[in-house]
MMTF fields as JSON, N, C-alpha, C and O atoms, coordinates in Angstrom:
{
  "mmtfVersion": "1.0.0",
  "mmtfProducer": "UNKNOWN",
  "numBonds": 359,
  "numAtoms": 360,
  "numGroups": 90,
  "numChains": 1,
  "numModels": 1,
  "chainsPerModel": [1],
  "groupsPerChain": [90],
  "chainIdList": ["A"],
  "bondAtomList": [4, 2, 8, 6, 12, 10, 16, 14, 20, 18, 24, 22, 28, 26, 32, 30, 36, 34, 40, 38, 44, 42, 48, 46, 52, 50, 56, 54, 60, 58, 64, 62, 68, 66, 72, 70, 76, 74, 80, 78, 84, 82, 88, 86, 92, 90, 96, 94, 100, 98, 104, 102, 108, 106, 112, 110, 116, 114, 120, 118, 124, 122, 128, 126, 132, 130, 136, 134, 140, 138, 144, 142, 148, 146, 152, 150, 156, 154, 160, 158, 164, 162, 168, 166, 172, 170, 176, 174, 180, 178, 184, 182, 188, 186, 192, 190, 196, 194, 200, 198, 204, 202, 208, 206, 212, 210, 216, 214, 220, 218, 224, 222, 228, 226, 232, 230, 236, 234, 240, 238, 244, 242, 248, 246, 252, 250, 256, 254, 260, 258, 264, 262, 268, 266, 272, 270, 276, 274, 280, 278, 284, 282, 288, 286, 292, 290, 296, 294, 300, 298, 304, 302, 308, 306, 312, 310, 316, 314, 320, 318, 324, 322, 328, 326, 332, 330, 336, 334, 340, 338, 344, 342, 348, 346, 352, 350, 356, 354],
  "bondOrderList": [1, 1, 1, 1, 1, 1, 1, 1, 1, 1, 1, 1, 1, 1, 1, 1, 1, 1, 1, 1, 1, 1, 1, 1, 1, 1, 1, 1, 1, 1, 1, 1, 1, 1, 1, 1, 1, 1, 1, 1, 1, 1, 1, 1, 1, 1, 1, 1, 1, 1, 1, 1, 1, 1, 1, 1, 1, 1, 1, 1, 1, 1, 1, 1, 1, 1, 1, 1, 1, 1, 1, 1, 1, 1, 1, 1, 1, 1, 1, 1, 1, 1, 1, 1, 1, 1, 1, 1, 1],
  "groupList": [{"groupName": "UNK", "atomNameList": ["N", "CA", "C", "O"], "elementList": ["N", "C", "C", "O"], "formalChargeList": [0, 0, 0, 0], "bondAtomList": [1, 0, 2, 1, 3, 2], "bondOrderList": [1, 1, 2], "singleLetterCode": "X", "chemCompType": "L-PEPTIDE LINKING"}],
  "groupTypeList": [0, 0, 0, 0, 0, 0, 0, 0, 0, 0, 0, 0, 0, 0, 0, 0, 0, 0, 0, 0, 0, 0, 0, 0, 0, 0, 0, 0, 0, 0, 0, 0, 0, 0, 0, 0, 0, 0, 0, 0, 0, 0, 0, 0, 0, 0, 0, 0, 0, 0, 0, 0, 0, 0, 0, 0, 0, 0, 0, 0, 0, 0, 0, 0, 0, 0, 0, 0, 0, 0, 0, 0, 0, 0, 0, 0, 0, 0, 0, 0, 0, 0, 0, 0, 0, 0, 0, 0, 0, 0],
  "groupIdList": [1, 2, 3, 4, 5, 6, 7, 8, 9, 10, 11, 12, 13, 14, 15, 16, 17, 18, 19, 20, 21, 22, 23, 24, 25, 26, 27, 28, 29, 30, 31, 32, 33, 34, 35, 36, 37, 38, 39, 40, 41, 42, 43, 44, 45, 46, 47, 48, 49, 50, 51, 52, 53, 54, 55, 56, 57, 58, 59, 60, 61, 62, 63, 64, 65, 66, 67, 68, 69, 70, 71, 72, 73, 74, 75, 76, 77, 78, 79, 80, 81, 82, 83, 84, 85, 86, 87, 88, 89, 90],
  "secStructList": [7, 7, 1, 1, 7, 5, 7, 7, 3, 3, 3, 3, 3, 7, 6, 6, 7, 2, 2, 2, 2, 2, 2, 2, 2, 2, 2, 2, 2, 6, 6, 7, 7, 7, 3, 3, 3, 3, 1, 1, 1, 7, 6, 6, 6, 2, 2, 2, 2, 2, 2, 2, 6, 6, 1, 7, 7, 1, 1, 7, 3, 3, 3, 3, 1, 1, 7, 3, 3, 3, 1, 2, 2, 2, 2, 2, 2, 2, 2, 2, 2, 6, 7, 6, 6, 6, 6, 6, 5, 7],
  "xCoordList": [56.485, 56.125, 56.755, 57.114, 57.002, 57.447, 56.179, 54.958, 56.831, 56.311, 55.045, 54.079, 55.137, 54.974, 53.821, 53.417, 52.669, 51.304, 51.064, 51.679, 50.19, 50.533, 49.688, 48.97, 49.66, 48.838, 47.442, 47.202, 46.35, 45.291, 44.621, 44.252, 44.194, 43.478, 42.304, 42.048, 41.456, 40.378, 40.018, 40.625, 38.909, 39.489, 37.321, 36.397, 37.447, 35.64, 35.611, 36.466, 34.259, 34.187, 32.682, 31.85, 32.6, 31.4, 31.684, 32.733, 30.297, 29.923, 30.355, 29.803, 31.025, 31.354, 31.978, 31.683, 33.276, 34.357, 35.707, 36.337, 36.079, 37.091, 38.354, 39.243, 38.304, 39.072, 39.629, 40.771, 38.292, 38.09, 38.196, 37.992, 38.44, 38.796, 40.524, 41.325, 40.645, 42.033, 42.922, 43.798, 42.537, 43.198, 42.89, 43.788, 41.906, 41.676, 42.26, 42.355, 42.578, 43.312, 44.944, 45.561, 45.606, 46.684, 47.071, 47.866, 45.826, 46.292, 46.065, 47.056, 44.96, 44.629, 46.31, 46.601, 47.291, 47.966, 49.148, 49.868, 49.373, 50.087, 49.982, 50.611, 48.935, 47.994, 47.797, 48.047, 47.167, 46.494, 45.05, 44.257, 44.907, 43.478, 42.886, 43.325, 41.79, 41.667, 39.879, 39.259, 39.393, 38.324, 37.424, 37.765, 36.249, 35.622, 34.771, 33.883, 34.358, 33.149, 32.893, 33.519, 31.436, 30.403, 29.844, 29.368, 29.597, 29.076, 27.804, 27.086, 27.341, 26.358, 25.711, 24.491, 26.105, 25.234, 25.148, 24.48, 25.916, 25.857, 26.117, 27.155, 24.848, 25.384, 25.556, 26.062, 25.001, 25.432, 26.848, 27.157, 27.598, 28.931, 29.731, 30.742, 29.063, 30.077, 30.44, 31.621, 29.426, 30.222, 30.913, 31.638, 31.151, 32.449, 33.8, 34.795, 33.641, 34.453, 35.017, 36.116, 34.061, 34.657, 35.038, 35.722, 34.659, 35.632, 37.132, 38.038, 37.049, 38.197, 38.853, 39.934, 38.665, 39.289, 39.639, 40.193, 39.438, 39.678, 38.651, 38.996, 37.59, 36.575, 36.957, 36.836, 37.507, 37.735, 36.216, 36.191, 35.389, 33.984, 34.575, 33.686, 35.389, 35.161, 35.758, 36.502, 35.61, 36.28, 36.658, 36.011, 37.833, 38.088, 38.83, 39.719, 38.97, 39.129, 39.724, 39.104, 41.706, 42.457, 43.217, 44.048, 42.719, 43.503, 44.265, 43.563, 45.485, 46.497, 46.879, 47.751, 46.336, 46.657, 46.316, 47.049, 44.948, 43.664, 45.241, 45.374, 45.912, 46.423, 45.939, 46.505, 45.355, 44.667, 45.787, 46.42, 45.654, 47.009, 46.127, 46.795, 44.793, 44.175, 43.421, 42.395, 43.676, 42.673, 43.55, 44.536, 43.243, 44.09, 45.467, 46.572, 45.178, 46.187, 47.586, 48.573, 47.11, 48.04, 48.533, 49.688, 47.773, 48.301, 49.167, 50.291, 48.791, 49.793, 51.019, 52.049, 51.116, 52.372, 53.169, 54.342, 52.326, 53.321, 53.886, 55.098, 52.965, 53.763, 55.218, 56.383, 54.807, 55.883, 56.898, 57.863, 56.883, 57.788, 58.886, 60.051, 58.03, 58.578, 58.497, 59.483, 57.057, 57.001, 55.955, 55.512, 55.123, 54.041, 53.842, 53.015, 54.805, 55.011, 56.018, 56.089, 56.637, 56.62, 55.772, 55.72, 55.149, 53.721, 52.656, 51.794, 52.754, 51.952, 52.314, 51.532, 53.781, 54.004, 54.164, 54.604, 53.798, 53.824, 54.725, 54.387],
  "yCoordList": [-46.793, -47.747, -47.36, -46.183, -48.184, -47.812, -47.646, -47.7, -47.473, -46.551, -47.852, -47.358, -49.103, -50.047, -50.182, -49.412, -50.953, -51.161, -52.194, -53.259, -51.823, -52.426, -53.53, -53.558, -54.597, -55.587, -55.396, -54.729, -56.188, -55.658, -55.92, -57.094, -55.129, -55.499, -54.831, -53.886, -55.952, -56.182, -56.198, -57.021, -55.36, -55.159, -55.339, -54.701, -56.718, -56.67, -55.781, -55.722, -55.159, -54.114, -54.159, -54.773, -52.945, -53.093, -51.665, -51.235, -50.853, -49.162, -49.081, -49.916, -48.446, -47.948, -48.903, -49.234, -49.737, -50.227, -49.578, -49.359, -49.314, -48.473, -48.858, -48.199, -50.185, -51.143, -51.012, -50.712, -51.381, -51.221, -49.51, -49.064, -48.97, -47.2, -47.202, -46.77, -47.791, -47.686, -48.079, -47.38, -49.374, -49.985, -49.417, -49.592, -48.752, -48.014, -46.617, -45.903, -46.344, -44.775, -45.535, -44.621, -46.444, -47.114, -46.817, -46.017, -48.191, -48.287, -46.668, -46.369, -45.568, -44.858, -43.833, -43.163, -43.784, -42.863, -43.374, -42.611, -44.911, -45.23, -45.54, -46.393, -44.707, -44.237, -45.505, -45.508, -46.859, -48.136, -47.741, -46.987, -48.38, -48.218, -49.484, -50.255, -49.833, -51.179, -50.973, -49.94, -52.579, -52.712, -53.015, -54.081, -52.264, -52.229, -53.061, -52.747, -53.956, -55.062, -54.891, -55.349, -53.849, -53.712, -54.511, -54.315, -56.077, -56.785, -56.249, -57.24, -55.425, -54.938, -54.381, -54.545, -53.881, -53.523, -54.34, -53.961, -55.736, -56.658, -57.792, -58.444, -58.139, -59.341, -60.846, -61.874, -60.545, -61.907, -62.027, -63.209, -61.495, -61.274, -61.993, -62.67, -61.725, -62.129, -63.759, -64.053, -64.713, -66.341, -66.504, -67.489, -65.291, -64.974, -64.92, -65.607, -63.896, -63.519, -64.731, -65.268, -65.062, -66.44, -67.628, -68.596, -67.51, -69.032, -68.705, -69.508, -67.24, -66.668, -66.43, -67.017, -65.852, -65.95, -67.331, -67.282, -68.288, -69.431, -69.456, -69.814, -69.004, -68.932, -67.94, -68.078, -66.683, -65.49, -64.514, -63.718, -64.492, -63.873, -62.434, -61.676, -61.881, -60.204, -59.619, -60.243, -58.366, -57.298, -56.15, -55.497, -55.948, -56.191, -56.997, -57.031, -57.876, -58.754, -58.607, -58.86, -57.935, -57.913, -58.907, -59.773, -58.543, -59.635, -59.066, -58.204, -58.969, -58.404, -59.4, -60.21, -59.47, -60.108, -61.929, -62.881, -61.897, -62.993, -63.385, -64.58, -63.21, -63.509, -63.127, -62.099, -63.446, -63.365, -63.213, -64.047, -61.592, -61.161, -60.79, -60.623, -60.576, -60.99, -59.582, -59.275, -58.827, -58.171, -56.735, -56.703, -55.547, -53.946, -54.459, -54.269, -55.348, -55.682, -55.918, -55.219, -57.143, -58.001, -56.815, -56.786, -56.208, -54.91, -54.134, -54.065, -53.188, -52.618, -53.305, -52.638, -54.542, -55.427, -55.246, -54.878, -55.595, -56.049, -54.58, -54.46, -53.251, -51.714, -51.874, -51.714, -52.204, -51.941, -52.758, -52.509, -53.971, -54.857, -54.333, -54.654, -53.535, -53.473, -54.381, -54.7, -54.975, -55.79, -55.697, -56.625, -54.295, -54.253, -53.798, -54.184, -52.971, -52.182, -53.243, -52.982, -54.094, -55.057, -55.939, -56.227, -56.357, -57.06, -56.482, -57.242, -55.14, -54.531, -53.822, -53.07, -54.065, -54.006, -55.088, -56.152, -54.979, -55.808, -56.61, -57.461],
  "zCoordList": [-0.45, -1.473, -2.792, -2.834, -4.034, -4.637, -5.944, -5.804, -6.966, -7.938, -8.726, -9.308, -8.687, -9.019, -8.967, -8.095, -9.578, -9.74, -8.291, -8.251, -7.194, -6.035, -6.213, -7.212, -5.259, -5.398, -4.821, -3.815, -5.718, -4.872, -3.819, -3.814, -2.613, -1.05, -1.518, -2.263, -0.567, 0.083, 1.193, 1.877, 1.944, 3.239, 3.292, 2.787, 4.313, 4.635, 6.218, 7.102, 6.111, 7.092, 7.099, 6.43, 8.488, 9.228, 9.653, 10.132, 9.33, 10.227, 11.679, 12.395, 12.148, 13.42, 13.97, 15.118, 13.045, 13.708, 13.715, 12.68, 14.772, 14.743, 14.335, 13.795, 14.718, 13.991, 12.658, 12.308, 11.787, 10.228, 9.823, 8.694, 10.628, 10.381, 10.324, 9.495, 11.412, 11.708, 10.536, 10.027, 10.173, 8.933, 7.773, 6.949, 7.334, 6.177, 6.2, 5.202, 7.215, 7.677, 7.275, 6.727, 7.309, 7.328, 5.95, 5.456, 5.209, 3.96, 3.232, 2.564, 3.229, 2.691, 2.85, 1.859, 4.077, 3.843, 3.061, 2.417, 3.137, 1.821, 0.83, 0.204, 0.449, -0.937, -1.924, -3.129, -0.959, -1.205, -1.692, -1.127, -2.789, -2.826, -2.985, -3.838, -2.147, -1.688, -2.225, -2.477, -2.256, -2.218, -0.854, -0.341, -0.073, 0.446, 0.747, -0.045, 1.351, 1.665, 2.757, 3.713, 2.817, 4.377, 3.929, 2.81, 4.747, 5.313, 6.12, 6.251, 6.573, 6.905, 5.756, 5.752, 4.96, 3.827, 2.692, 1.731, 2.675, 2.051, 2.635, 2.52, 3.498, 4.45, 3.899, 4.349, 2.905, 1.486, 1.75, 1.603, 1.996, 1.408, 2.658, 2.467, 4.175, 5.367, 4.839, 4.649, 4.634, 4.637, 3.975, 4.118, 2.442, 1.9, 2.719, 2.489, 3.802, 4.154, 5.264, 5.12, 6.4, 7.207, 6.012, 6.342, 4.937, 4.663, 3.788, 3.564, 3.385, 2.604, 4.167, 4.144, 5.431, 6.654, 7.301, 8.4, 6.873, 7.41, 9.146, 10.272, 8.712, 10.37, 11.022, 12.239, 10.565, 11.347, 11.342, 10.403, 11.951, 12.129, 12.317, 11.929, 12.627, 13.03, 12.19, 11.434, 12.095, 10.995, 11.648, 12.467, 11.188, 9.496, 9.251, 10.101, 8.311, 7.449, 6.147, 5.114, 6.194, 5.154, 4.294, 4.571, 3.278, 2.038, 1.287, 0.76, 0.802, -0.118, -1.17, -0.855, -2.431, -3.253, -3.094, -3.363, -2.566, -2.369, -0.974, -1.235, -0.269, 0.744, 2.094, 2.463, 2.692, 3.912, 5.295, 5.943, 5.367, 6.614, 7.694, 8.715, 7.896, 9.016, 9.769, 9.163, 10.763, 11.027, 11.049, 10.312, 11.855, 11.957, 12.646, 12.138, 14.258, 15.04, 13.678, 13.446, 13.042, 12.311, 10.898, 10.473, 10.522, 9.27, 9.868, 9.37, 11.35, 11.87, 12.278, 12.189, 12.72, 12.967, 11.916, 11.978, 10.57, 9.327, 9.261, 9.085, 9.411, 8.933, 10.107, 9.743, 11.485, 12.316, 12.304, 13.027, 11.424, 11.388, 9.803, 9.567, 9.051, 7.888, 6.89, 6.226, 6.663, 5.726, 5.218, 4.542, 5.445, 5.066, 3.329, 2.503, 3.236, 1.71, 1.033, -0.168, 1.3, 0.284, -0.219, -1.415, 0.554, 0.71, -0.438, -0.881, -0.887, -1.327, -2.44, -3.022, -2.873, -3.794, -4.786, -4.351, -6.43, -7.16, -7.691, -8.513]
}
């Protein structure tokens, strides 16, 4: 990534998804610092998340710059495709 003020993610999550580990282990080693939404500890927050997902119910649930790129499957695609750190830069 480059040196640049990155854009900001949002990533909604849930305790003991390995899923939502995986992707925060992702962004955390390309030293993303994202905002957190457990939905279990703020379940106010999930109908946030299905209508900012367009009806996607499971998590995790990534947004990069209010852009909705979708769950770990779809974050790791964008790293292996090489389009993930542009994406995330400003």
């Amino acid at each position: 990534m480059t040196d640049a003020t990155p854009k900001p993610v949002v990533i909604y999550t849930s305790p003991l998804c390995g899923f939502c580990t995986a992707a925060k282990r992702l962004l955390a080693k390309k030293g993303v610092t994202f905002e957190e939404i457990d939905i279990w500890a703020a379940p106010d927050r999930k109908p946030e998340m299905i209508q900012r997902a367009h009806g996607s119910r499971t998590v995790p649930q990534i947004f990069i710059d209010e852009e909705h790129i979708g769950g770990c499957d779809e974050l790791y695609a964008l790293e292996r495709a090489g389009k993930l750190d542009p994406m995330l830069a400003a």
